[in-house]
Backbone as numpy.savetxt, mean C-alpha at the origin, in Angstrom:
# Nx Ny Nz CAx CAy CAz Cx Cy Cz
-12.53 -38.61 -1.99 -12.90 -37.21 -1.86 -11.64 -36.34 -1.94
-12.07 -35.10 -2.57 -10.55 -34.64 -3.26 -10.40 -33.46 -1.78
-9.01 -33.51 -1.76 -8.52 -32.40 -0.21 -9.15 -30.78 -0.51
-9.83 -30.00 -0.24 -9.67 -28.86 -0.39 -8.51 -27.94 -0.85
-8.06 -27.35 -1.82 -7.28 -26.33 -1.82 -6.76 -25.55 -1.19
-5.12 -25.33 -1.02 -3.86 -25.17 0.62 -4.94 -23.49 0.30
-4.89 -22.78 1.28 -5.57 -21.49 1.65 -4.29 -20.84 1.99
-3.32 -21.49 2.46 -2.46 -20.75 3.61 -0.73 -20.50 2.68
-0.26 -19.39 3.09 0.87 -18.89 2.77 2.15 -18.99 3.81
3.03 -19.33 3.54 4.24 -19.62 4.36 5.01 -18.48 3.89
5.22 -17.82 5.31 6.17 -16.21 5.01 7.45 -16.83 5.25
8.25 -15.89 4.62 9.93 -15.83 5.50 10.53 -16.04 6.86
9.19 -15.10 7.55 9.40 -14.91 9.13 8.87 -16.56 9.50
8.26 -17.37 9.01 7.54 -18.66 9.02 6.62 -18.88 9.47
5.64 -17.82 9.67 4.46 -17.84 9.63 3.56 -18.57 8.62
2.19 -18.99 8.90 1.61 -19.40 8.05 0.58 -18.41 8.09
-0.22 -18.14 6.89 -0.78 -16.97 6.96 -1.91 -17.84 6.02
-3.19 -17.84 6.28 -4.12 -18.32 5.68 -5.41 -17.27 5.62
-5.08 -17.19 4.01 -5.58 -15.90 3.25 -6.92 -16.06 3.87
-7.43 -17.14 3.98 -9.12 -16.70 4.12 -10.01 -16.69 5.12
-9.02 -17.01 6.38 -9.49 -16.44 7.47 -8.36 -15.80 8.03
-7.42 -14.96 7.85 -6.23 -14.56 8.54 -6.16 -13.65 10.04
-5.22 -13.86 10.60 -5.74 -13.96 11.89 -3.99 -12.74 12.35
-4.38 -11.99 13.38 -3.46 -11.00 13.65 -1.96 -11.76 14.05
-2.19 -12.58 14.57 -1.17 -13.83 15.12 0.25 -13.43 14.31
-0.71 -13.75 13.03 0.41 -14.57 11.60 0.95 -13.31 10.78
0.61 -11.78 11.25 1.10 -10.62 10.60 2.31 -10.31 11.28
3.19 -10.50 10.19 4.71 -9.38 11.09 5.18 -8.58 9.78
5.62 -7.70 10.51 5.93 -6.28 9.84 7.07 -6.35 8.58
8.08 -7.59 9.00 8.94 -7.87 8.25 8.24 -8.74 6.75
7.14 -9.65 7.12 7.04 -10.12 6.15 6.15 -9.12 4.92
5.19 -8.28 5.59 4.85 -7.04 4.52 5.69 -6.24 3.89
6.86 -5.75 5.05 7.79 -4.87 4.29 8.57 -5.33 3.00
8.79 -7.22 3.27 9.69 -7.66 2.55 8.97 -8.12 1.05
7.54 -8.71 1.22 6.47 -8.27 0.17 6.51 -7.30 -0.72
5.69 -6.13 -0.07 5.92 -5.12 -0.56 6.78 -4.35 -1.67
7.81 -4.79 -1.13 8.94 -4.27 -1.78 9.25 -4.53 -3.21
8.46 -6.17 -3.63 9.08 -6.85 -4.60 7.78 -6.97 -5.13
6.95 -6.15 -5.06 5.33 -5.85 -5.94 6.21 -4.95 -6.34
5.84 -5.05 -8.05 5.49 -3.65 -9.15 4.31 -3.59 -8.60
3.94 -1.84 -9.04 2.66 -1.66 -9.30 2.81 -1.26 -10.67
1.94 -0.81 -11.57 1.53 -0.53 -13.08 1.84 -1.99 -13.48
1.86 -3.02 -13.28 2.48 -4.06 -13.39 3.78 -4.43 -14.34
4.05 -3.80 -13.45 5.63 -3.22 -14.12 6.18 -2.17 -15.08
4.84 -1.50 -15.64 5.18 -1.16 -16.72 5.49 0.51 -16.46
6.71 0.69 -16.07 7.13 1.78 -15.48 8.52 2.01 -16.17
9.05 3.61 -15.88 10.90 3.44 -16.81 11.52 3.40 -15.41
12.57 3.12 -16.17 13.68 3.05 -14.63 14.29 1.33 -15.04
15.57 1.52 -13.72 16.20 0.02 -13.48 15.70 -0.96 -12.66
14.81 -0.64 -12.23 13.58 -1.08 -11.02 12.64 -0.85 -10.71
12.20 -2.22 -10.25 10.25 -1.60 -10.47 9.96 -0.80 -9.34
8.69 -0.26 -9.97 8.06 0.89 -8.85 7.27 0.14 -7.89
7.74 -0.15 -6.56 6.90 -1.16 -5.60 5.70 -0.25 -4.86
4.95 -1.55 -4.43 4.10 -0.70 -3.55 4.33 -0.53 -2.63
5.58 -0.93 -1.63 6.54 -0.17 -0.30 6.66 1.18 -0.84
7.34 1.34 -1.88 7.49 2.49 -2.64 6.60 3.66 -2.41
5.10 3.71 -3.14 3.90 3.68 -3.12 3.72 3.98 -2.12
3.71 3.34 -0.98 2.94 3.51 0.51 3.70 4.63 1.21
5.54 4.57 0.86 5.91 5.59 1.49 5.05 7.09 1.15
5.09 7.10 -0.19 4.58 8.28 -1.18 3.34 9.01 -0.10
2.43 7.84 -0.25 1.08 7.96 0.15 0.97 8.69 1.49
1.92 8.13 2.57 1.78 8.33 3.66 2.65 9.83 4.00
3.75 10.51 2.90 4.04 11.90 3.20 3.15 12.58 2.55
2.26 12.25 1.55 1.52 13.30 0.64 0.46 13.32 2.00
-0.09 12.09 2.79 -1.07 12.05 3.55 -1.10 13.24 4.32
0.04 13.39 4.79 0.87 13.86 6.09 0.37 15.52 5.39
0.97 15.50 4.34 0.51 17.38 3.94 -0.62 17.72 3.38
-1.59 16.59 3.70 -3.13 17.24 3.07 -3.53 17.23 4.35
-3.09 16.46 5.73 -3.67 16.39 6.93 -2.47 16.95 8.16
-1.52 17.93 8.19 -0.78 18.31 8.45 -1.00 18.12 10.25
-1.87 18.04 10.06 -2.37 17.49 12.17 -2.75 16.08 12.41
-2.71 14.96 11.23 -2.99 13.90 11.56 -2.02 12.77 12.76
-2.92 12.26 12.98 -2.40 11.72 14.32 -1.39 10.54 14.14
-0.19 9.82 14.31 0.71 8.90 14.33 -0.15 7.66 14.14
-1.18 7.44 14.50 -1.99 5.96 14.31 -2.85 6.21 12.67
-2.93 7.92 12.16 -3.62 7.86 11.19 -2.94 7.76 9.76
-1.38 8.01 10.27 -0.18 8.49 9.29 0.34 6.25 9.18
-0.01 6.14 10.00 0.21 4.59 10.25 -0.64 3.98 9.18
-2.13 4.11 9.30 -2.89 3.56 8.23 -2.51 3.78 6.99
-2.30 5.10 6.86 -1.93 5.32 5.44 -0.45 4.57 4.74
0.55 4.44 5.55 1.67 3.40 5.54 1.00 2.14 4.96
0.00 1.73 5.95 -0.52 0.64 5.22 -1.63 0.17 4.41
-1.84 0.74 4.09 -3.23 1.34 2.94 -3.19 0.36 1.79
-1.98 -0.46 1.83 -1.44 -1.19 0.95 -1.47 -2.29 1.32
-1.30 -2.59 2.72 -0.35 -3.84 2.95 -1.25 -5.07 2.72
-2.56 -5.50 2.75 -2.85 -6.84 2.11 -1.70 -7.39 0.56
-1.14 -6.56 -0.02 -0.83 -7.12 -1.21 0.50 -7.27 -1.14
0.90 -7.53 0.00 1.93 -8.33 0.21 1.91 -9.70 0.08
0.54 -9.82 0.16 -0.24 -11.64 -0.34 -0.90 -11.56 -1.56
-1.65 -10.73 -1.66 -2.31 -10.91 -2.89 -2.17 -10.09 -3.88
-1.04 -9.47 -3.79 -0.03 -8.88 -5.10 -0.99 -7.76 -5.51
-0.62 -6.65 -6.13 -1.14 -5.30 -6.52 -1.92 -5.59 -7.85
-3.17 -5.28 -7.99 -3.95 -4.97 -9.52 -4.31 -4.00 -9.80
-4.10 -3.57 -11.20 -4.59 -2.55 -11.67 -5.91 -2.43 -11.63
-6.12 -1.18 -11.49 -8.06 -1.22 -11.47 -8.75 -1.67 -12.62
-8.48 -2.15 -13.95 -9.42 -2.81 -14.73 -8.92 -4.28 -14.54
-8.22 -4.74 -13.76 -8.20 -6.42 -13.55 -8.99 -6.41 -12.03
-9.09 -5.33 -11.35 -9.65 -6.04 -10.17 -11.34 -5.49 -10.60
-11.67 -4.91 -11.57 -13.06 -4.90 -11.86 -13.63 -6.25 -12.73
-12.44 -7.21 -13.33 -12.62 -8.03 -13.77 -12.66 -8.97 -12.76
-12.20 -9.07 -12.02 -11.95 -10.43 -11.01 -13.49 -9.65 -10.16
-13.89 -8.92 -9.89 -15.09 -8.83 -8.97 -14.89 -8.68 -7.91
-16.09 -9.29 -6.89 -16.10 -8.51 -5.54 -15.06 -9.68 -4.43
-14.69 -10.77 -5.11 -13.84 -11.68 -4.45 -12.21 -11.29 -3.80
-12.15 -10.14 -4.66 -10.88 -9.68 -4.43 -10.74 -8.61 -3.41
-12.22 -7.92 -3.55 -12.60 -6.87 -2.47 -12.42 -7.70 -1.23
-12.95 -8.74 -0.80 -13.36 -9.22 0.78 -12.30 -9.87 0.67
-11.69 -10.49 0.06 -10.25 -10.82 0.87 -8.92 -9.49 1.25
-9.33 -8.35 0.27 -8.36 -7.64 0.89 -9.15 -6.76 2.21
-10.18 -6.59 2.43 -10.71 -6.19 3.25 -10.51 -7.15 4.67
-10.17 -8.61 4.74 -10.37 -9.56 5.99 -8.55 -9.47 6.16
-7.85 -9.60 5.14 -6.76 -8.98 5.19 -6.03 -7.75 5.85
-6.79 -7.02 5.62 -6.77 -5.53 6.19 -7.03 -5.34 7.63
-8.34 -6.14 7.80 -8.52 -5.89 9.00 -7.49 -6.47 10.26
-7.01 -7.68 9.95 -5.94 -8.27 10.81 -4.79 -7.26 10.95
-4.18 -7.28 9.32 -3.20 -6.21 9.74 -3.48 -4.97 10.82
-4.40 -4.58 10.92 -5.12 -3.12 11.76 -4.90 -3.37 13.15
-5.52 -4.27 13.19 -5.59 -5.20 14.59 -4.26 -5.54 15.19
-3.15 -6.10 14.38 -1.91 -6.38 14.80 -1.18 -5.58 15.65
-1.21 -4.19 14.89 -0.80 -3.33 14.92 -1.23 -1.94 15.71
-2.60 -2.59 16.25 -3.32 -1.50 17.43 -4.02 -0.53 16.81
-4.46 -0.55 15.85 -5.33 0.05 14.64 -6.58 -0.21 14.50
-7.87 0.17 14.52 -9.20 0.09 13.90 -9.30 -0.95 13.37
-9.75 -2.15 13.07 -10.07 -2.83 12.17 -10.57 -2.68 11.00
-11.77 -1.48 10.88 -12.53 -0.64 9.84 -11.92 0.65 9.78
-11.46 1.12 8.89 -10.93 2.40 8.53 -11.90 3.45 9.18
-12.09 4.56 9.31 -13.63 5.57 9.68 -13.44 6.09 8.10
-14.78 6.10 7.95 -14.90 6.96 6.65 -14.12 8.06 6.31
-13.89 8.96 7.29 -13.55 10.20 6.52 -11.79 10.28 6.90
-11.29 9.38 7.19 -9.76 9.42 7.01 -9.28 7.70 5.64
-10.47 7.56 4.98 -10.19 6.12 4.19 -10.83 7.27 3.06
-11.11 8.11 2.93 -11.49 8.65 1.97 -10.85 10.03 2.04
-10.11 10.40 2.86 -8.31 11.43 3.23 -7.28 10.62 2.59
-7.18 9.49 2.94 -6.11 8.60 2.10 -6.08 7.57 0.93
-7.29 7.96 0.39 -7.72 7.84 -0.99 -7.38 9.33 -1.67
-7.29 9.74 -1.52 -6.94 11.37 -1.97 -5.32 11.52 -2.08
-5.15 11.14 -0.68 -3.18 11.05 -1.12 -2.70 10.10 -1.97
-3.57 9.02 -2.24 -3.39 7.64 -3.27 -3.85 8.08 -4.53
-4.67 9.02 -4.79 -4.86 9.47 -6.08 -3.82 10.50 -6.57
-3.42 11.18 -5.68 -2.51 12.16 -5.91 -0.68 11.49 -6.33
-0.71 9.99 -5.48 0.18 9.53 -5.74 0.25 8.81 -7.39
-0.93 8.46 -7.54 -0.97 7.86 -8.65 -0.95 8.77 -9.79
-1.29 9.82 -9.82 -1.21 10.93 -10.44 0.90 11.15 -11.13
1.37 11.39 -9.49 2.51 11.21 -10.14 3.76 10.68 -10.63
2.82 9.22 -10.15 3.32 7.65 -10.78 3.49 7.54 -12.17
1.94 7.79 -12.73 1.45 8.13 -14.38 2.34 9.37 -15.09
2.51 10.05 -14.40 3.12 11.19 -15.55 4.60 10.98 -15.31
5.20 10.75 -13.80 7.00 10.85 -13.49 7.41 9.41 -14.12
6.35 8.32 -14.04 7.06 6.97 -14.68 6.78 6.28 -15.36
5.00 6.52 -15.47 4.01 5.37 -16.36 3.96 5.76 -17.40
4.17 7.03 -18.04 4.24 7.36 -19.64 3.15 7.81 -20.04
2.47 8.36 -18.77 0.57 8.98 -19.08 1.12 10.57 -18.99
0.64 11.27 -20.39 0.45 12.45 -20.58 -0.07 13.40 -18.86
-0.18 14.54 -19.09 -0.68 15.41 -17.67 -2.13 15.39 -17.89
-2.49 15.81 -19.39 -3.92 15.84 -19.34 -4.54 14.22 -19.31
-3.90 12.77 -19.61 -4.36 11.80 -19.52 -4.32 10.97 -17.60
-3.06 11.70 -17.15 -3.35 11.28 -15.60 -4.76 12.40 -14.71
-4.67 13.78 -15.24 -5.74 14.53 -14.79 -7.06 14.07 -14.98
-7.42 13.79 -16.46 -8.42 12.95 -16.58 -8.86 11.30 -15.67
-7.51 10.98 -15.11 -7.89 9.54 -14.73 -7.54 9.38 -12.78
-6.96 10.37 -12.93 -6.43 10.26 -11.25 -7.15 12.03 -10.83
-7.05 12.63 -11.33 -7.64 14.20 -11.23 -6.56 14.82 -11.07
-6.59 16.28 -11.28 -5.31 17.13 -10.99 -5.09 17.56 -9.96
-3.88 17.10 -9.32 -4.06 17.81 -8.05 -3.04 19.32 -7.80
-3.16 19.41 -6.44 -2.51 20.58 -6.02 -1.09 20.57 -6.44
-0.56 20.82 -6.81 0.71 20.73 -7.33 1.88 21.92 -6.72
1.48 23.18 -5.91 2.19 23.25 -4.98 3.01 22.10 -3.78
1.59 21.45 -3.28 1.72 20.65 -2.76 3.05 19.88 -2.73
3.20 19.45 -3.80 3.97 17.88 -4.10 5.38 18.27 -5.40
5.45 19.64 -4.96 6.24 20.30 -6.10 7.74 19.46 -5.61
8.11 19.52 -4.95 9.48 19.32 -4.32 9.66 17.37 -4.02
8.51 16.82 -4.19 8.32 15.53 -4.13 9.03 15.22 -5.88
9.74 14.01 -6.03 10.24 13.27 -6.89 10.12 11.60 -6.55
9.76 10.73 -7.89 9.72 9.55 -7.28 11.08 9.25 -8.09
11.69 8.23 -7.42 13.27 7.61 -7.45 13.21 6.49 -7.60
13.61 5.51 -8.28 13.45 4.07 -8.31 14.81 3.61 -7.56
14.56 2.64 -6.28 15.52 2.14 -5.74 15.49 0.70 -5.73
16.61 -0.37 -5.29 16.34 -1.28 -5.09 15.87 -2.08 -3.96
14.64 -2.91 -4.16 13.89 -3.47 -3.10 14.46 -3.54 -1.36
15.72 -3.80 -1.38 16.09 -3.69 0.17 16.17 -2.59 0.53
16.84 -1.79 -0.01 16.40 -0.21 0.14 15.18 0.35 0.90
14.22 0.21 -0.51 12.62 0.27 0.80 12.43 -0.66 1.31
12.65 -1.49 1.66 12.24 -2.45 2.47 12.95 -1.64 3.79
13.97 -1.62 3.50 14.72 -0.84 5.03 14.02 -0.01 5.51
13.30 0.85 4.59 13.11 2.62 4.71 11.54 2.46 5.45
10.44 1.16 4.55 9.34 1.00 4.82 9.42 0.83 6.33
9.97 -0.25 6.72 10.17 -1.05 8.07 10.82 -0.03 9.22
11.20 0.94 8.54 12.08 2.11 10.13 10.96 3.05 9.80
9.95 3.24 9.02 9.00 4.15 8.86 7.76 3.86 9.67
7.59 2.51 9.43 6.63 1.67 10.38 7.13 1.93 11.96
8.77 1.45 11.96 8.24 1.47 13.53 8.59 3.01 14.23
9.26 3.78 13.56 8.73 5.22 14.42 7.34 5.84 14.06
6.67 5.60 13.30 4.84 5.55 13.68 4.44 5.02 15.05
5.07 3.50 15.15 4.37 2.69 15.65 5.23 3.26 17.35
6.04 4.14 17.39 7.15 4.40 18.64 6.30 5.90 18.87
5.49 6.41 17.79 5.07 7.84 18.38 3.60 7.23 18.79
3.24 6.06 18.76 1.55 6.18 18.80 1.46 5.51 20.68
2.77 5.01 21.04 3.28 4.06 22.10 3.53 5.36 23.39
């Protein structure tokens, strides 16, 4: 009888992290940040000397969050930090590969998600109307992912991400740095969230 297939991931920090039932135990902050960092998103296909990570990304997400919700609370500015973080395991897809892969990819980043939440003194389930607040700063980010790096026209990111406020995010620039960089920046961002919610 043949062994089942390993489920489980061995981090840096040396955790074992087993994607398919993962458990709050096996989440540390270092091993997402250090993840993170070394995901492209567009899957790579960005200009610059370095890829555009989704540490990157999450920072974005979580100041654009911050100025569409200018009163949001330190635990809500937290989620949005991590809005991302399952794909520190299961790596970032573009939305026509994860409509190809199906709903398999949904419930593991969702059982994913929820641990991280949990780790971290967070909801397990997002509430609707702040997962659909930070879907808005993620569209807005992606917006100026596509036009500042991905090589998508204004009217082709408007059409695909929508146009946003652009007062807003006038003074925002994305910068390509190298991975320890955000990794540093992600990880001291995390824990003064995690020092104002305490």
């Amino acid at each position: 009888m043949a062994k089942p297939p390993r489920a489980w991931q061995r981090m840096l920090s040396g955790r074992r992290l087993d994607l398919l039932d993962p458990t709050p135990v096996d989440i540390e902050i270092a091993d997402i940040a250090h993840g993170l960092a070394f995901v492209a998103r567009w899957n790579g296909q960005t200009r610059g000397d370095y890829a555009y990570s989704v540490a990157e990304h999450s920072l974005l997400v979580e100041e654009i969050f911050s100025r569409i919700c200018p009163n949001a609370k330190p635990a809500e500015r937290l989620t949005a930090l991590l809005h991302d973080a399952p794909e520190y395991v299961i790596g970032d897809m573009i939305s026509p590969v994860k409509a190809a892969v199906g709903p398999g990819y949904e419930e593991l980043d969702k059982r994913l998600s929820a641990a991280i939440h949990i780790r971290f003194g967070l909801p397990a389930q997002v509430p609707v109307r702040l997962k659909r607040q930070i879907k808005k700063a993620d569209r807005v980010s992606a917006w100026m992912e596509a036009t500042q790096i991905a090589g998508f026209t204004r009217a082709e990111a408007d059409r695909f991400f929508g146009a946003p406020d652009l007062d807003m995010i006038r003074d925002l620039r994305i910068v390509l740095r190298p991975p320890l960089d955000v990794r540093h920046d992600f990880t001291t961002r995390h824990a003064d969230l995690l020092g104002e919610i305490s």
